[in-house]
MOPAC internal coordinates of N, CA, C and O (Angstrom, degrees):
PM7 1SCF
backbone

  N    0.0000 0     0.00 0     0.00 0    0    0    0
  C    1.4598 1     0.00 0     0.00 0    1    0    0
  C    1.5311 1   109.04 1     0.00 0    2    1    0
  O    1.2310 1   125.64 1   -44.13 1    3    2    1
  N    1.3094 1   106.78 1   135.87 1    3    2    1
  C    1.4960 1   109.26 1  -178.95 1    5    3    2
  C    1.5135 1   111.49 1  -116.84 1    6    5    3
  O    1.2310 1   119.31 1   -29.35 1    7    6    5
  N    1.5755 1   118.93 1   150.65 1    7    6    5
  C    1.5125 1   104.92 1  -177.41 1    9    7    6
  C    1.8396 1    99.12 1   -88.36 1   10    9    7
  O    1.2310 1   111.51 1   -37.75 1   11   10    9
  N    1.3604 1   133.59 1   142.25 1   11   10    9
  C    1.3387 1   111.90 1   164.78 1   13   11   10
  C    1.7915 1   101.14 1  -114.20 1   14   13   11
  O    1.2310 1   118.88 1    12.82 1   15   14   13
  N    1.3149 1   119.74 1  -167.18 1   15   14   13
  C    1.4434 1   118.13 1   169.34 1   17   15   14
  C    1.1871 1    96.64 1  -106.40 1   18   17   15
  O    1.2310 1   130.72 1   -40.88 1   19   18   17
  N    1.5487 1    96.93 1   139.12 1   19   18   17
  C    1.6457 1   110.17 1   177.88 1   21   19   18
  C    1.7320 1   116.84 1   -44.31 1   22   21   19
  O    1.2310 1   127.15 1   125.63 1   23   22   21
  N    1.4437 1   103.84 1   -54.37 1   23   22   21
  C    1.6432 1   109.03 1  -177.30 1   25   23   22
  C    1.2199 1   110.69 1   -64.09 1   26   25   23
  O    1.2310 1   111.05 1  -165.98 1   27   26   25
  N    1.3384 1   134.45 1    14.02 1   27   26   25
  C    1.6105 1   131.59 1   168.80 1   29   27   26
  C    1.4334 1   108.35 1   -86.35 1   30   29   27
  O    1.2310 1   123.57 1   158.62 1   31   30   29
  N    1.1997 1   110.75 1   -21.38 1   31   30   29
  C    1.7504 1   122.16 1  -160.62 1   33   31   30
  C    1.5326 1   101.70 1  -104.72 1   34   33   31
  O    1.2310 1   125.41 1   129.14 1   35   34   33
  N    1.4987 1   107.21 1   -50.86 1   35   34   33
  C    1.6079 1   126.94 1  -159.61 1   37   35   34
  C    1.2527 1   114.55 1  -118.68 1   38   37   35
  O    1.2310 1   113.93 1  -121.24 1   39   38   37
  N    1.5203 1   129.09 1    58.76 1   39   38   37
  C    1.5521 1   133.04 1  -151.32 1   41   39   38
  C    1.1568 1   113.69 1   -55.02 1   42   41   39
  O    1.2310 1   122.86 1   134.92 1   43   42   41
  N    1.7029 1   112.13 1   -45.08 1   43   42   41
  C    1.5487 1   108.73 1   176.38 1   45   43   42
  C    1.6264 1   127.55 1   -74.89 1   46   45   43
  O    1.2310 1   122.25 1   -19.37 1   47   46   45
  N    1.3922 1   113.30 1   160.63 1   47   46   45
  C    1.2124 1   102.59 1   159.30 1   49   47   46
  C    1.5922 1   147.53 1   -60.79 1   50   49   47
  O    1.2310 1   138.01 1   144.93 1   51   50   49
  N    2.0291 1    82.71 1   -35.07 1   51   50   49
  C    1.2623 1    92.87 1  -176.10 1   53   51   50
  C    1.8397 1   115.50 1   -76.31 1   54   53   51
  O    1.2310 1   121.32 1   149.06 1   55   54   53
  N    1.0806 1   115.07 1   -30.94 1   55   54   53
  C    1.4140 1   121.24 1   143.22 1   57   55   54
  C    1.5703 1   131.29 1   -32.90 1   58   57   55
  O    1.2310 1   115.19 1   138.39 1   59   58   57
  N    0.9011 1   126.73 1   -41.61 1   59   58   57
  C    1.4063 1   146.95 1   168.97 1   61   59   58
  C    1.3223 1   104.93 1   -61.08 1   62   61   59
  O    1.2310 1   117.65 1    97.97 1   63   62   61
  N    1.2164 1   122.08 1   -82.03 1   63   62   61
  C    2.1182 1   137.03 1   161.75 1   65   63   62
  C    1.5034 1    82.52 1    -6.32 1   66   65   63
  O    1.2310 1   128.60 1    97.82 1   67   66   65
  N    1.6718 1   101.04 1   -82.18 1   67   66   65
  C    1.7435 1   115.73 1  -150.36 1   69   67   66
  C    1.5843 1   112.83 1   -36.82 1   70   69   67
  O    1.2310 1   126.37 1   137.61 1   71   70   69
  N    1.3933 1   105.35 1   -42.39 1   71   70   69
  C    1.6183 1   128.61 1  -169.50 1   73   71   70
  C    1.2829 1    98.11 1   -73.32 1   74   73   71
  O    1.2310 1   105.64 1   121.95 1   75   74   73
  N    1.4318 1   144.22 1   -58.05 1   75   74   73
  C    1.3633 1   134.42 1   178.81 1   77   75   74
  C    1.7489 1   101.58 1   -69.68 1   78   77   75
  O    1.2310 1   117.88 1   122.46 1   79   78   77
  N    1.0668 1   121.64 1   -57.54 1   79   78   77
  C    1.3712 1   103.30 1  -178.75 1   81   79   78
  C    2.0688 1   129.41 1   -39.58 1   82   81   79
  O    1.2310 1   130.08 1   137.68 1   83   82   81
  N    1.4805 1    98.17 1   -42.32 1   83   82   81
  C    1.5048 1   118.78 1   173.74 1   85   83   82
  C    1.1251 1   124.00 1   125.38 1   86   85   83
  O    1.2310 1   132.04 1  -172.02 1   87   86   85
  N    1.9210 1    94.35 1     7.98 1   87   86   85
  C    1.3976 1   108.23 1  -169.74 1   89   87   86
  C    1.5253 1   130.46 1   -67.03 1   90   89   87
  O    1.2310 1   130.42 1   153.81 1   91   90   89
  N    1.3985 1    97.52 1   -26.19 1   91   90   89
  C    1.5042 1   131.33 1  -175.35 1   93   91   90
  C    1.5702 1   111.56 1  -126.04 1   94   93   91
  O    1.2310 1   125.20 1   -53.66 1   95   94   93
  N    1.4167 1   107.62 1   126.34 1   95   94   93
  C    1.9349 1   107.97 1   166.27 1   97   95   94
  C    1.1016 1   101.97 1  -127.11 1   98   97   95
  O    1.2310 1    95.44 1  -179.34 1   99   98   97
  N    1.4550 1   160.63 1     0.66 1   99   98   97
  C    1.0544 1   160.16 1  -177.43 1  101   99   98
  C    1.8330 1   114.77 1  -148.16 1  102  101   99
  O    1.2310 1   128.37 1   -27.29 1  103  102  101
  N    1.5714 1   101.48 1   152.71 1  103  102  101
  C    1.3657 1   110.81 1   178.12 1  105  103  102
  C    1.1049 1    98.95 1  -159.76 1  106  105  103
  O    1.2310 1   129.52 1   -41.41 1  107  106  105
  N    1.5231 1    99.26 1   138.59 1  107  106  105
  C    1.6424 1   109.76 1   177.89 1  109  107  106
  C    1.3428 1   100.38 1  -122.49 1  110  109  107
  O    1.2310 1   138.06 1   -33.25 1  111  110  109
  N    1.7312 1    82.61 1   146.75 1  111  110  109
  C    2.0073 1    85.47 1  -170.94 1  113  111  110
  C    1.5942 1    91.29 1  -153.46 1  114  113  111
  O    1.2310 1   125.63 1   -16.76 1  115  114  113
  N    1.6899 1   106.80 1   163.24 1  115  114  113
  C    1.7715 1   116.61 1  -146.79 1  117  115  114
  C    1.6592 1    99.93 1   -75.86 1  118  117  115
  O    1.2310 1   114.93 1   170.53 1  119  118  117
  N    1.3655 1   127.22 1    -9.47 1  119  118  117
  C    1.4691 1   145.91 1   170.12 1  121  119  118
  C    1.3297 1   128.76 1  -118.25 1  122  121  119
  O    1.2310 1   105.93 1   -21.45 1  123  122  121
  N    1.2458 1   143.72 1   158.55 1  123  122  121
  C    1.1076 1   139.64 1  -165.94 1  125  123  122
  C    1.8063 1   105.87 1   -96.44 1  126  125  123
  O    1.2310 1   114.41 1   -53.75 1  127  126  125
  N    1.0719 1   128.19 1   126.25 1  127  126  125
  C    1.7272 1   147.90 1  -153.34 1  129  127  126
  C    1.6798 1    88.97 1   -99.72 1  130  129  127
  O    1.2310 1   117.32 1    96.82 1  131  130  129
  N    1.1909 1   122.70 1   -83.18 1  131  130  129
  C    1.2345 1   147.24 1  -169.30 1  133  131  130
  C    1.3451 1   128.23 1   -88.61 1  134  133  131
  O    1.2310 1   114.55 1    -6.49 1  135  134  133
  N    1.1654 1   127.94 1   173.51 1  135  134  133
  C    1.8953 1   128.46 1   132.01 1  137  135  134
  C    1.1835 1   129.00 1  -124.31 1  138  137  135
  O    1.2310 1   112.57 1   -11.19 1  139  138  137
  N    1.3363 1   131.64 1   168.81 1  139  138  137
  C    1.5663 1   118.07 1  -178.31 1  141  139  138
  C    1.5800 1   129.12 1   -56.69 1  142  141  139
  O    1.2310 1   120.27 1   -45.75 1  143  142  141
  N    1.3935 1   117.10 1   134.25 1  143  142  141
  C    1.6725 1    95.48 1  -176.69 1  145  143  142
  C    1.8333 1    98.32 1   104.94 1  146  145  143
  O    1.2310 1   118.94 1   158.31 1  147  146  145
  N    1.3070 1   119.62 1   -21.69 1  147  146  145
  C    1.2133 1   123.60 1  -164.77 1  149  147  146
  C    2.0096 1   102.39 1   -74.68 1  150  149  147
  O    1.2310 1   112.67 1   -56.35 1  151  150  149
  N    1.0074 1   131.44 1   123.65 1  151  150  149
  C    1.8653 1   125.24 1   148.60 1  153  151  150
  C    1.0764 1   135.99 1   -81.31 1  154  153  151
  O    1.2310 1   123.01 1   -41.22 1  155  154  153
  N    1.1409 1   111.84 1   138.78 1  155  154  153
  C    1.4818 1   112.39 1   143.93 1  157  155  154
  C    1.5773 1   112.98 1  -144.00 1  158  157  155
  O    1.2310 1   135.86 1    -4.48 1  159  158  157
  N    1.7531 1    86.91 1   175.52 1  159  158  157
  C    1.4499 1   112.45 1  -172.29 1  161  159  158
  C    1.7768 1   108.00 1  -106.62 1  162  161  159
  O    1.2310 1   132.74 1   -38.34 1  163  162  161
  N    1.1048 1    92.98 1   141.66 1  163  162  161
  C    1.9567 1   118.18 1   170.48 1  165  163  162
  C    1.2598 1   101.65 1  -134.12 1  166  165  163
  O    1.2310 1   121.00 1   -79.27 1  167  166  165
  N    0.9700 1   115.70 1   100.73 1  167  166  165
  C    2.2456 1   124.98 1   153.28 1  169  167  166
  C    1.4878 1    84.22 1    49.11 1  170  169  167
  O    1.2310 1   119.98 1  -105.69 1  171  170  169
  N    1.5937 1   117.65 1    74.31 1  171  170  169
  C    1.2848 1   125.52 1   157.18 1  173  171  170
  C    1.3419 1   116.15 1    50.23 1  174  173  171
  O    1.2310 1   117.30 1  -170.78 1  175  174  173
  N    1.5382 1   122.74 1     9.22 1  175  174  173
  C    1.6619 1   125.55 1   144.39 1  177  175  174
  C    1.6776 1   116.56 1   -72.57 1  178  177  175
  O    1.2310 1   116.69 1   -40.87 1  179  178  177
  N    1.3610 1   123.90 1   139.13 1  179  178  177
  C    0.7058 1   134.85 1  -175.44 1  181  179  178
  C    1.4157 1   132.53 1   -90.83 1  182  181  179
  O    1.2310 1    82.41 1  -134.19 1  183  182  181
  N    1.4157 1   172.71 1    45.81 1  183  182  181
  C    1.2522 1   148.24 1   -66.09 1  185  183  182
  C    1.7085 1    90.94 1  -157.83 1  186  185  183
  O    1.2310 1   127.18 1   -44.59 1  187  186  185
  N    1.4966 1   103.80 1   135.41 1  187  186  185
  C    1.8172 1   106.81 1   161.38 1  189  187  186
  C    1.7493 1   102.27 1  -122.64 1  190  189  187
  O    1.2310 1   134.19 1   -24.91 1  191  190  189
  N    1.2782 1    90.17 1   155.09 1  191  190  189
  C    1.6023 1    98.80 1  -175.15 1  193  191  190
  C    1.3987 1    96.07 1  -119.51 1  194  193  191
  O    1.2310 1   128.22 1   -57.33 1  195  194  193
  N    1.3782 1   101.77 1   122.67 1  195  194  193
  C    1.5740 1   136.60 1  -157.66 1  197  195  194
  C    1.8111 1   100.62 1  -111.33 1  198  197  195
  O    1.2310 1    99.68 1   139.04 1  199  198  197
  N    0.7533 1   154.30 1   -40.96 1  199  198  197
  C    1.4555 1   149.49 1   146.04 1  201  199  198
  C    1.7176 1   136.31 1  -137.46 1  202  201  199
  O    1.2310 1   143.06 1   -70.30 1  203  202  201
  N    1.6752 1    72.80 1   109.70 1  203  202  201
  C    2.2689 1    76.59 1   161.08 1  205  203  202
  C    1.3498 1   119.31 1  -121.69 1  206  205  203
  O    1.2310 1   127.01 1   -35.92 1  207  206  205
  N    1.3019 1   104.11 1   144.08 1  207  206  205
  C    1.4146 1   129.48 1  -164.30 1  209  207  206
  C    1.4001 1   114.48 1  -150.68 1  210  209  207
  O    1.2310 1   113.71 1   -53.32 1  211  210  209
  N    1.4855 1   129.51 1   126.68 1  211  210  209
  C    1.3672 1   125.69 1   171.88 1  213  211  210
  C    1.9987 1   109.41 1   -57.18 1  214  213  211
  O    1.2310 1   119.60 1   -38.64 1  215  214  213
  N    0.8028 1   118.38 1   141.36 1  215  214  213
  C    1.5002 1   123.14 1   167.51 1  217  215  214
  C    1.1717 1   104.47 1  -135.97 1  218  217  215
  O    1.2310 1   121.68 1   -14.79 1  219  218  217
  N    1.6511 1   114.39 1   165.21 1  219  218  217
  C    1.6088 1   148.52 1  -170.30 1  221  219  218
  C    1.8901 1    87.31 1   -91.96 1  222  221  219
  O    1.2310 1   129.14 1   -42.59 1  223  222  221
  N    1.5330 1    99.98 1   137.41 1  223  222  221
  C    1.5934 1    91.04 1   171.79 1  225  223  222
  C    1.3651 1   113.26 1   -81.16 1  226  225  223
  O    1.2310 1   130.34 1   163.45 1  227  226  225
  N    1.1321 1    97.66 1   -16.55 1  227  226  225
  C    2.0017 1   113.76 1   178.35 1  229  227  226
  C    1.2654 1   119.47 1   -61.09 1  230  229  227
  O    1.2310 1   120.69 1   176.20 1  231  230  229
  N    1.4868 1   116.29 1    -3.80 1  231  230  229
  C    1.4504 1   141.73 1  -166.03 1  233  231  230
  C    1.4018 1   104.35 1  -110.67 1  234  233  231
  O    1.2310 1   119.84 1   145.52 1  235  234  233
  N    1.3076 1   117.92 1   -34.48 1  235  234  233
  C    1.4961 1   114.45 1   177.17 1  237  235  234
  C    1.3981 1   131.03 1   -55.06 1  238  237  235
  O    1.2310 1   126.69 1   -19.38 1  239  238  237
  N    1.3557 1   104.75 1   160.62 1  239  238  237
  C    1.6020 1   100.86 1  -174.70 1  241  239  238
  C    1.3861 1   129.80 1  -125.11 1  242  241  239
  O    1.2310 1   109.44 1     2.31 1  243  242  241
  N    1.1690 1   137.40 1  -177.69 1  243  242  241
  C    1.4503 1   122.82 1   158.74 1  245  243  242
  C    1.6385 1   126.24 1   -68.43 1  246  245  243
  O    1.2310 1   128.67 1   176.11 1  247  246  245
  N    1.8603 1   100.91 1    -3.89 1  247  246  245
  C    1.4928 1    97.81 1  -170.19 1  249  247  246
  C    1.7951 1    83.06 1   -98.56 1  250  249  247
  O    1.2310 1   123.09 1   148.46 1  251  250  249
  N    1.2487 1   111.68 1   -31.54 1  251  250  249
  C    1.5215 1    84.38 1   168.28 1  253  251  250
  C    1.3284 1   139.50 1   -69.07 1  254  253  251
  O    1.2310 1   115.19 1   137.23 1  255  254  253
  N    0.9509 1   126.73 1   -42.77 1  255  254  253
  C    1.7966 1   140.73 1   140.21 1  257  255  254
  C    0.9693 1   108.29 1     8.08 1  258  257  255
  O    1.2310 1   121.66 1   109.30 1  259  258  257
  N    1.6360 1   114.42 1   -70.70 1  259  258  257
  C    1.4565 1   132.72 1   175.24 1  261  259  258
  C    1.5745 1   122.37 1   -51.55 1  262  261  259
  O    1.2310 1   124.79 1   124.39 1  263  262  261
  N    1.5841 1   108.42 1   -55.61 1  263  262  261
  C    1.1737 1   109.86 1  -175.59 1  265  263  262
  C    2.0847 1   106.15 1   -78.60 1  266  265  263
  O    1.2310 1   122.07 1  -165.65 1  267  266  265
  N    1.4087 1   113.63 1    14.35 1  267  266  265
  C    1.3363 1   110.85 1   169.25 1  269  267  266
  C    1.7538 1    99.38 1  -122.47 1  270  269  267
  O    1.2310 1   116.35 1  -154.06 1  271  270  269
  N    1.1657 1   124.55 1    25.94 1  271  270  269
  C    1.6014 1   127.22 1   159.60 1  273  271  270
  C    1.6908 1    98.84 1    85.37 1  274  273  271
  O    1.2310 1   116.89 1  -173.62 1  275  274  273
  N    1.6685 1   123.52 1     6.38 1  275  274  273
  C    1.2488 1    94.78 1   172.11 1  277  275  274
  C    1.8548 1   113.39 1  -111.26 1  278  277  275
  O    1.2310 1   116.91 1   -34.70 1  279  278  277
  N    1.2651 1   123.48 1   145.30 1  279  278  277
  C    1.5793 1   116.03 1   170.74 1  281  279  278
  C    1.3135 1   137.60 1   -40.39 1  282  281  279
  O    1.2310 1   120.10 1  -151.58 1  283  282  281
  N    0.9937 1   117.42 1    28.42 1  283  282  281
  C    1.7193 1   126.23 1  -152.93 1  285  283  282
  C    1.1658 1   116.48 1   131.84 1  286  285  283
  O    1.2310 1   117.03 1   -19.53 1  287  286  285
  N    1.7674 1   123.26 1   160.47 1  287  286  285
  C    0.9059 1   125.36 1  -163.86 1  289  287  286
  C    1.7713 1   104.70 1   -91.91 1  290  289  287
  O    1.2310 1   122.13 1   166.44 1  291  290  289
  N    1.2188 1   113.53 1   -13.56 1  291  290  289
  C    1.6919 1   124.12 1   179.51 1  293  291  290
  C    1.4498 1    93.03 1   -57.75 1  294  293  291
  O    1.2310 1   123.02 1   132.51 1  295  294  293
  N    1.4693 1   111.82 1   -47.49 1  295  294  293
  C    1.9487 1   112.23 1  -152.05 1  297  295  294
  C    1.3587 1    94.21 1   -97.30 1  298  297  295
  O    1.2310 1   113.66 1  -176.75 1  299  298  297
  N    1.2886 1   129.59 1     3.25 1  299  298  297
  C    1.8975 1   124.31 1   176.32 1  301  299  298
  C    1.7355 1    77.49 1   -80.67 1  302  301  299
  O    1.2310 1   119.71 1    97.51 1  303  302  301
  N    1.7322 1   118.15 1   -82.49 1  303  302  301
  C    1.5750 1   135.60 1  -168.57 1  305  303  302
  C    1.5855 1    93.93 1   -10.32 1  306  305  303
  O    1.2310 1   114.74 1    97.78 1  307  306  305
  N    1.4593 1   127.58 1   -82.22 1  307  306  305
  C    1.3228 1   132.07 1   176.64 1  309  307  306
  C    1.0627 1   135.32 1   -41.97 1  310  309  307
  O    1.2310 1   122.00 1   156.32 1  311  310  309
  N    1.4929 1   113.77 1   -23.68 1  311  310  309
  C    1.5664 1   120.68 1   162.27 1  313  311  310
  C    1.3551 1   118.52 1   -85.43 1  314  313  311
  O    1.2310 1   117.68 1   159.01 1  315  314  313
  N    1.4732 1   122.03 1   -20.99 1  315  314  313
  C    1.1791 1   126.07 1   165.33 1  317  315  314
  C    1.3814 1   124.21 1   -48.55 1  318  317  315
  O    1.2310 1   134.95 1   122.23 1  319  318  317
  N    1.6613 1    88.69 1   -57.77 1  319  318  317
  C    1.4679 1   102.09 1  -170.95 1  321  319  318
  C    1.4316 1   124.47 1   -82.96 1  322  321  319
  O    1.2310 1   126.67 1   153.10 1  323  322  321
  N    1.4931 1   104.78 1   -26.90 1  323  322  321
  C    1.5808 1   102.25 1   159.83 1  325  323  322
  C    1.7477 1   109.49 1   -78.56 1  326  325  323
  O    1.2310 1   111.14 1  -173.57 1  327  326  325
  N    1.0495 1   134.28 1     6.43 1  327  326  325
  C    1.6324 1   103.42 1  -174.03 1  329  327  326
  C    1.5766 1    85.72 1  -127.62 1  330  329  327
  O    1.2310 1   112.72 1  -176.29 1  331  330  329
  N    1.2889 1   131.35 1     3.71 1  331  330  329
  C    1.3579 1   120.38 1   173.16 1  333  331  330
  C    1.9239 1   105.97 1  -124.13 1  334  333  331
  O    1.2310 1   124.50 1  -171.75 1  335  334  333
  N    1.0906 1   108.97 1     8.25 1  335  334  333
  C    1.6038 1   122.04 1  -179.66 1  337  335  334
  C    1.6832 1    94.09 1    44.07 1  338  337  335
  O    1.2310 1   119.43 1  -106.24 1  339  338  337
  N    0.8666 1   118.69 1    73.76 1  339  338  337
  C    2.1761 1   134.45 1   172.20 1  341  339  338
  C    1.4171 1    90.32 1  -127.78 1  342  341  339
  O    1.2310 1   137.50 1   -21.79 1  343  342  341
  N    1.2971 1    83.69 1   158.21 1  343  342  341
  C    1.7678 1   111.25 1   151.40 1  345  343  342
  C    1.8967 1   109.71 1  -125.21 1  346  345  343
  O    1.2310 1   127.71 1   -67.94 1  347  346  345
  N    0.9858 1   102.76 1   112.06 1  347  346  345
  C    1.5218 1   132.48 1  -172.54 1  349  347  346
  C    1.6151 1    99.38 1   -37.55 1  350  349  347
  O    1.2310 1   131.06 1   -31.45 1  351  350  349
  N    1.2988 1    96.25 1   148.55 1  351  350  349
  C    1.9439 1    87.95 1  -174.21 1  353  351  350
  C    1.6706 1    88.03 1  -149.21 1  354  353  351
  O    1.2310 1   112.61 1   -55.21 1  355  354  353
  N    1.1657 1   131.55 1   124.79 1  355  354  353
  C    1.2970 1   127.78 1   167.58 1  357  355  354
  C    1.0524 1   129.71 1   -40.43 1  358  357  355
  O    1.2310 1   121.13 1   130.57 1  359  358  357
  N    1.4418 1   115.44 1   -49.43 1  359  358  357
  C    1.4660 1   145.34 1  -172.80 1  361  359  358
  C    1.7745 1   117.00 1   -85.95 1  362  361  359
  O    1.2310 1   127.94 1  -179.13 1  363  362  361
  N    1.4503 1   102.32 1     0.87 1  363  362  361
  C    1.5762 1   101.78 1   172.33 1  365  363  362
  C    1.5191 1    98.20 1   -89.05 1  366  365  363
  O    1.2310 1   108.61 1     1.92 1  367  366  365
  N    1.7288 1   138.91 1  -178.08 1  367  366  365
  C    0.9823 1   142.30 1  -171.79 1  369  367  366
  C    1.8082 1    99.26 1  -137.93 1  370  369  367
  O    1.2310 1   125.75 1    -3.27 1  371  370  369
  N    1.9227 1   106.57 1   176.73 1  371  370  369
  C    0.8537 1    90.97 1  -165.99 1  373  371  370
  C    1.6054 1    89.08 1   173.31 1  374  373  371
  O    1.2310 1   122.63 1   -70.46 1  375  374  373
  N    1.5190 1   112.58 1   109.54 1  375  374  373
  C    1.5499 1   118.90 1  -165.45 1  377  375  374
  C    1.3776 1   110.32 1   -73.90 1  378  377  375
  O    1.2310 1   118.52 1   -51.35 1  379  378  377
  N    1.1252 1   120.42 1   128.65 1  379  378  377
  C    2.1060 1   155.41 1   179.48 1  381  379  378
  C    1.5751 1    71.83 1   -67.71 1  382  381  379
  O    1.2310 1   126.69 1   -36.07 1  383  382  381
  N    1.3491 1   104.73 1   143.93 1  383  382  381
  C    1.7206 1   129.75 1   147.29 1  385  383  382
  C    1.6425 1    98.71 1  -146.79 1  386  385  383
  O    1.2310 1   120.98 1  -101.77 1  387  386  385
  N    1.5289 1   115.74 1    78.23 1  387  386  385
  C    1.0564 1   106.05 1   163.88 1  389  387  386
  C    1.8535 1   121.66 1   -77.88 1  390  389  387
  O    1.2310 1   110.85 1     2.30 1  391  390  389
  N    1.2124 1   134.81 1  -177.70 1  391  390  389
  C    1.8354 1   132.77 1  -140.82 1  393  391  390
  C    1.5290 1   113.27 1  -171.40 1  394  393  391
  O    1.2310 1   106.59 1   -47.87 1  395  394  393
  N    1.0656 1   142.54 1   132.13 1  395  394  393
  C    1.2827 1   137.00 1   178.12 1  397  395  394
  C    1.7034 1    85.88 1  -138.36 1  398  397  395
  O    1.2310 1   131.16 1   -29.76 1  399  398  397
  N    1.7506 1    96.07 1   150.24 1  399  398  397
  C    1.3199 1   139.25 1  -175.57 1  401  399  398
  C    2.1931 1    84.55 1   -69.01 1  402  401  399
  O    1.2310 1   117.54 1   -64.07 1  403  402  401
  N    1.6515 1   122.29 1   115.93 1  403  402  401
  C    1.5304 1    95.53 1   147.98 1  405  403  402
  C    1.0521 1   148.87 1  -102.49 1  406  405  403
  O    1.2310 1   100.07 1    -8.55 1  407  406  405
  N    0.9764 1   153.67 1   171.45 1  407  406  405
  C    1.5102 1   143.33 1  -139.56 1  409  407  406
  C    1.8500 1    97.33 1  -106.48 1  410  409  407
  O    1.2310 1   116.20 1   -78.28 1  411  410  409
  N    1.1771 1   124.83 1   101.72 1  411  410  409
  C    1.2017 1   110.50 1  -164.61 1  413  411  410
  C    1.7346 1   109.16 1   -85.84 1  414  413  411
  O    1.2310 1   122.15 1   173.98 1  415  414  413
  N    1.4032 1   113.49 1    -6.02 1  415  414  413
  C    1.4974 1   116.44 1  -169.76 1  417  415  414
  C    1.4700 1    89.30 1   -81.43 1  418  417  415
  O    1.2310 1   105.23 1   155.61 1  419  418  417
  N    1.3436 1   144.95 1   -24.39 1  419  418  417
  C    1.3751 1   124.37 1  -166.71 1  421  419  418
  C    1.5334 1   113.55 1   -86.44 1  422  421  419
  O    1.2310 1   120.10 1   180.00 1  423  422  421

């Protein structure tokens, strides 16, 4: 297990909030952040990242959408492309770092 810093994985803040709140367990980003087994910390939450894997964006879903803070997969596409100035391509890829909250009392 390695410790990493949260903002290597989760650049924004408002991302960060989402992730301690429960809003967010996963983020996919155009390079690999992490590996499995990897932690970090948010305001004394604890977090392990449980799977990365390159994926097809053409593969994505609306449950991922969700588990990256947007309502659907229409309003992730648009946030993509406005906050990274792209035009979305199915067939480009793009590494999963999904994360769970750990239970530090056990």
């Amino acid at each position: 297990m390695t410790s990493i810093e949260a903002n290597e994985l989760l650049p924004a803040e408002r991302i960060r909030r989402a992730a301690v709140a429960g809003d967010v367990t996963q983020l996919h980003r155009g390079d690999k952040h992490a590996s499995e087994g990897d932690r970090f910390e948010i305001d004394d939450v604890v977090f392990e990242v449980t799977t990365v894997r390159e994926e097809r964006l053409g593969d994505l879903t609306d449950e991922d959408a969700r588990a990256e803070g947007s309502p659907d997969l229409d309003a992730y596409k648009e946030r993509i492309e406005r906050t990274h100035d792209v035009t979305w391509d199915d067939d480009d890829t793009a590494v999963l770092h999904r994360f769970e909250r750990v239970d530090q009392d056990g």
